[in-house]
N, C-alpha and C positions, 0 to 999 in steps of 0.2 A: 276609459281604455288607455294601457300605456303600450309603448311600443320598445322592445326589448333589441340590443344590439344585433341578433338574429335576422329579428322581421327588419332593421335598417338594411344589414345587408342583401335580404329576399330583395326590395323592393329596390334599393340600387340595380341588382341583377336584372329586376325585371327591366326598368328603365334606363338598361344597358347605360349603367353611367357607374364609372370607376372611381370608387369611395377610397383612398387610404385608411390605414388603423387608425390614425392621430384622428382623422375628421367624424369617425363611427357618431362617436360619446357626442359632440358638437350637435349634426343632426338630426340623433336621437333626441336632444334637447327641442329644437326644432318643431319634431314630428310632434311631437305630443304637447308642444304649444298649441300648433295648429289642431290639433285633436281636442285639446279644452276650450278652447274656442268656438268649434263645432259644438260638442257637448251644453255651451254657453246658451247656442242661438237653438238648441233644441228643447231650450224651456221657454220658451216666448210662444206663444197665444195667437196661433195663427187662424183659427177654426172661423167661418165663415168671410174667410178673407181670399180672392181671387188672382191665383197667379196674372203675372203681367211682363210684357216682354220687352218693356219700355215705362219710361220714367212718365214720359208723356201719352196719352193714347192718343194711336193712330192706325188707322188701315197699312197693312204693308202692303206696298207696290206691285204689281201684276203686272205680265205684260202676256201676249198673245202665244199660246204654243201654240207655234207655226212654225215646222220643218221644210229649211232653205239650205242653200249652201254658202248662206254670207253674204254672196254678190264679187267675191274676192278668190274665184278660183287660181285667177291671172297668177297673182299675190304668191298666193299657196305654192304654185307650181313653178316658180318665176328662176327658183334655184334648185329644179330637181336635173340630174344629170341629165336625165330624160322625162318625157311625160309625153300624151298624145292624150287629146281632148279631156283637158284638164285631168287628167289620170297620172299617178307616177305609174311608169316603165319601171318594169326588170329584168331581169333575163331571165329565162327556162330553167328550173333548177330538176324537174321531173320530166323524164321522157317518156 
């Protein structure tokens, strides 16, 4: 797959980031490293081989869903203009 100064500029657009004309051709080059690269590691021999989400195995960490409010209401509300029992305060904006 190569990538033609076009699809450089789509994909600039897309990832709202402002390419000049001088930098197009540059990472055009780039893109399509990265692209034979992919291309590369899509001929390697993965079949009965087990995604892994770590170098190491190991059980990821768990801890208890249990809904609290922290213990830090105090905290929370310590800088609100107003508040009443642990609540922020506002004014009526609907009559």
């Amino acid at each position: 797959m190569s990538v033609d100064q076009a699809t450089v500029r789509k994909i600039a657009h897309l990832a709202r980031i402002k390419v000049a004309d001088a930098d197009v051709e540059p990472l055009r080059g780039e893109l399509n490293a990265i692209l034979a690269f992919v291309e590369t590691l899509n001929e390697v021999d993965v079949t009965g081989i087990e995604p892994m989400t770590s170098v190491i195995p190991m059980a990821m960490r768990t801890r208890a869903d249990v809904v609290n409010d922290g213990n830090i209401a105090d905290l929370v509300t310590a800088n609100a203009p107003a508040a009443e029992d642990h609540f922020f305060t506002v004014p009526k904006v609907i009559e």
